[in-house]
N, C-alpha and C positions, 0 to 999 in steps of 0.2 A: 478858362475852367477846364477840367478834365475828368470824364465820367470816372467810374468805378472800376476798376482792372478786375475782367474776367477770368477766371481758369479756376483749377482744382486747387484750393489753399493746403489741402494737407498735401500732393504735389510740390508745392513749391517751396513748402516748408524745407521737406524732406532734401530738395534740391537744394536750399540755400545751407543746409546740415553739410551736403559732401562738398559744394565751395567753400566752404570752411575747414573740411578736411584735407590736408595738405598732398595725403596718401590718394584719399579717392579723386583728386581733382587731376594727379599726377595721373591715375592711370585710365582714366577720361581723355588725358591730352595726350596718353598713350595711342589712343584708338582713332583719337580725330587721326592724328600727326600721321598714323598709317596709312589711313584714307588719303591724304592729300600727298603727303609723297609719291605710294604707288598711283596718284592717278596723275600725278605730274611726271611719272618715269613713263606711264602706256602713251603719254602726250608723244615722247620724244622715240619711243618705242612706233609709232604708229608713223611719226614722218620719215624716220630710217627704211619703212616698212616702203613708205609711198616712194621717197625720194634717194632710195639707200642709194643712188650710184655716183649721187653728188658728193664733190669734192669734199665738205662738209661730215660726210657720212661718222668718220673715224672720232671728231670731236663731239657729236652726236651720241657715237657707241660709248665715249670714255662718261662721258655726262650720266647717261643711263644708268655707267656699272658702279659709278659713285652712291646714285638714289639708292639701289640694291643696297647698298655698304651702306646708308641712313638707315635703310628699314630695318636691316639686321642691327645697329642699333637699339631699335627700339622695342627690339625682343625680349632686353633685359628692363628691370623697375628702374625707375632712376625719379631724381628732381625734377620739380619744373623748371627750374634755374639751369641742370640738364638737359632737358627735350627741348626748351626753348633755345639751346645751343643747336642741338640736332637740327630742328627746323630752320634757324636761321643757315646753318653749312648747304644745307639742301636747295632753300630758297638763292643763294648765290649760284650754288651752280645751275639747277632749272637756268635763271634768269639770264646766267651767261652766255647759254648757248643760244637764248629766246630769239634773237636775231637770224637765228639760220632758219628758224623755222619759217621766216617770211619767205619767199619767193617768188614776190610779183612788186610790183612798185619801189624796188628798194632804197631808191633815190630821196622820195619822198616818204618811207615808212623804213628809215634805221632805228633801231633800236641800240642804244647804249649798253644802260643801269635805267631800275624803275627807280620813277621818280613821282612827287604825288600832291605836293599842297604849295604850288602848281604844278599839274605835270607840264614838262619843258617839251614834251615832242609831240607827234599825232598818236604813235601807237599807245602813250601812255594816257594819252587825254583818252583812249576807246576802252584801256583797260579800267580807270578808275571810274570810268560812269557806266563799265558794265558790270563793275562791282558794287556800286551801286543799286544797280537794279535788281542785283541776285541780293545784296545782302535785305533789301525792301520783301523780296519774296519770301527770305527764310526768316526773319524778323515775324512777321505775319504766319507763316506755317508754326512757328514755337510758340504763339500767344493762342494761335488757333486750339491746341491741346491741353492750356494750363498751363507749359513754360513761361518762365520770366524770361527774356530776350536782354536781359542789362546783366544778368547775371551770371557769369560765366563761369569753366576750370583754367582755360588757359590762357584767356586774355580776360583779367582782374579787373576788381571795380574799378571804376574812373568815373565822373560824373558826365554824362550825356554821351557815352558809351555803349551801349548792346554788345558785352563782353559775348553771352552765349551765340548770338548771331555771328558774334564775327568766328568764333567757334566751329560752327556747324558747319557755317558757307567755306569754311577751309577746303574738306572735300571735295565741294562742287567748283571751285574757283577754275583748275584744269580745265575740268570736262566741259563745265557749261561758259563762263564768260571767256577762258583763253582763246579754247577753240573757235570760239562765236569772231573773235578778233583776227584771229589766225583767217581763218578763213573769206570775213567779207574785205582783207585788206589783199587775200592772196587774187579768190573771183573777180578784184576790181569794182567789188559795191559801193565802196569806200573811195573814195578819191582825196588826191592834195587840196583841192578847188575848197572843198568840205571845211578847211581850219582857218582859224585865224589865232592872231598873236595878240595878245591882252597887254595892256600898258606895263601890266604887272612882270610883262616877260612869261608868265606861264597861256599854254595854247587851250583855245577852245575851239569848241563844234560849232558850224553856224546850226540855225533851226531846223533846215532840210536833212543835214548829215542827222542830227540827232534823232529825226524822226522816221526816216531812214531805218537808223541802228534799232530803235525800239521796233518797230514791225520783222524787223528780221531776229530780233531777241524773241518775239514772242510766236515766230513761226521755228524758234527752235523751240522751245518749250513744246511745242506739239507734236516733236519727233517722238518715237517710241524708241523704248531701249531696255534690256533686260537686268533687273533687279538681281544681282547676284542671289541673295540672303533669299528675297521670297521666291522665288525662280518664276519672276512673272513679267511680263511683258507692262511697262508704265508706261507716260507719258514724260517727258523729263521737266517739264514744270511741277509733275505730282513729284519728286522727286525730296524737296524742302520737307512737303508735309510727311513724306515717309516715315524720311529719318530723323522729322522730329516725335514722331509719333512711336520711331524705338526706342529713343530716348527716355519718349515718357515711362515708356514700360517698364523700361531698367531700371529708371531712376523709385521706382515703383515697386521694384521686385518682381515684374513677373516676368521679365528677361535678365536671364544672365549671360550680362556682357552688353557693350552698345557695339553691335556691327556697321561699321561706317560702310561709304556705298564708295565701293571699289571696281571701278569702271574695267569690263574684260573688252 
């Protein structure tokens, strides 16, 4: 059985009005798409920064000045049969260079191509259960406000989907679960010892790696970090309920525009 869905019904109404809009949902996925490419360019932007003197550096720089050339893009209106072209060119490149960005363990943490239902390596089994746990966060921050969480502009109905979640946590995917991977595999948190190989051929975490990864997920959640839009000092676990909470506004009218969280 399942209780009564909470939130503001004239809210969701209004919100199920512009996923039905082909214009307004276009330019919603205008706003996420910008969020998450600029925060997948400052990703690659920030290890040229740490590690520019590596051999690496040059296909790092070209990767970056392509994201640029996505976002400019997305300056003009376009389809979502459009954007969702834009973001898939962008997400190839991010993911091409994703490999460099490791440098610690490389023997046991290469990265390819993502991969997903099974991931086939270690670093893809940490990305998709750290998406996991963001998209469990923001799922939870959009109902927390009155959003529907199934219902999205860019990723469309499907059943047993949360299109809007997967939506939101676009943004955040970079900042919070890349980097969270990026780093407990660069520190050494993470070890090879950590995986195993599933009959199925795709790898999993045993119970300690995975318990592991959650205590270090949610001591990043407690870093603080500055809210471009509100110029405030958060928590980056409050970060979900932020920007679902401009959402609601928007979608409300008493914001115009949804300013995605654009990591400086």
């Amino acid at each position: 059985m399942q209780g009564p869905v909470s939130g503001n019904v004239l809210l969701r109404r209004e919100q199920y009005r512009w996923a039905d809009d082909h214009e307004r949902s276009a330019d919603m996925a205008r706003f996420i798409l910008t969020g998450k490419i600029a925060n997948s360019r400052t990703v690659l932007r920030r290890a040229l920064r740490d590690h520019g003197s590596k051999p690496c550096a040059e296909t790092l720089e070209n990767a970056a000045r392509s994201l640029r050339c996505s976002l400019d893009q997305l300056q003009v209106p376009a389809s979502l049969d459009a954007l969702r072209g834009i973001e898939g060119d962008a997400a190839g490149t991010y993911f091409s260079v994703f490999d460099h960005l490791i440098t610690a363990q490389k023997c046991a943490f290469q990265f390819r191509n993502r991969s997903r239902r099974p991931p086939l390596d270690n670093v893809n089994c940490l990305l998709s259960f750290a998406y996991t746990l963001l998209m469990h966060d923001v799922r939870s921050a959009l109902e927390s406000v009155g959003l529907d969480p199934a219902v999205g502009f860019l990723h469309r109905d499907r059943p047993g989907r949360s299109g809007l979640a997967l939506d939101i946590m676009e943004e955040f995917r970079p900042v919070i679960s890349d980097r969270l991977v990026l780093s407990q595999i660069n520190l050494g948190a993470i070890k090879e010892s950590g995986f195993i190989r599933a009959e199925t051929g795709g790898i999993q975490m045993k119970d300690d790696t995975r318990k592991a990864f959650l205590v270090a997920y949610q001591k990043r959640k407690q870093e603080v970090i500055n809210h471009p839009f509100l110029n405030e000092k958060v928590e980056i676990g409050l970060l979900p309920f932020i920007q679902a909470l401009l959402l609601a506004r928007h979608v409300r009218g008493d914001l115009n525009g949804y300013p995605p969280f654009i990591w400086r």
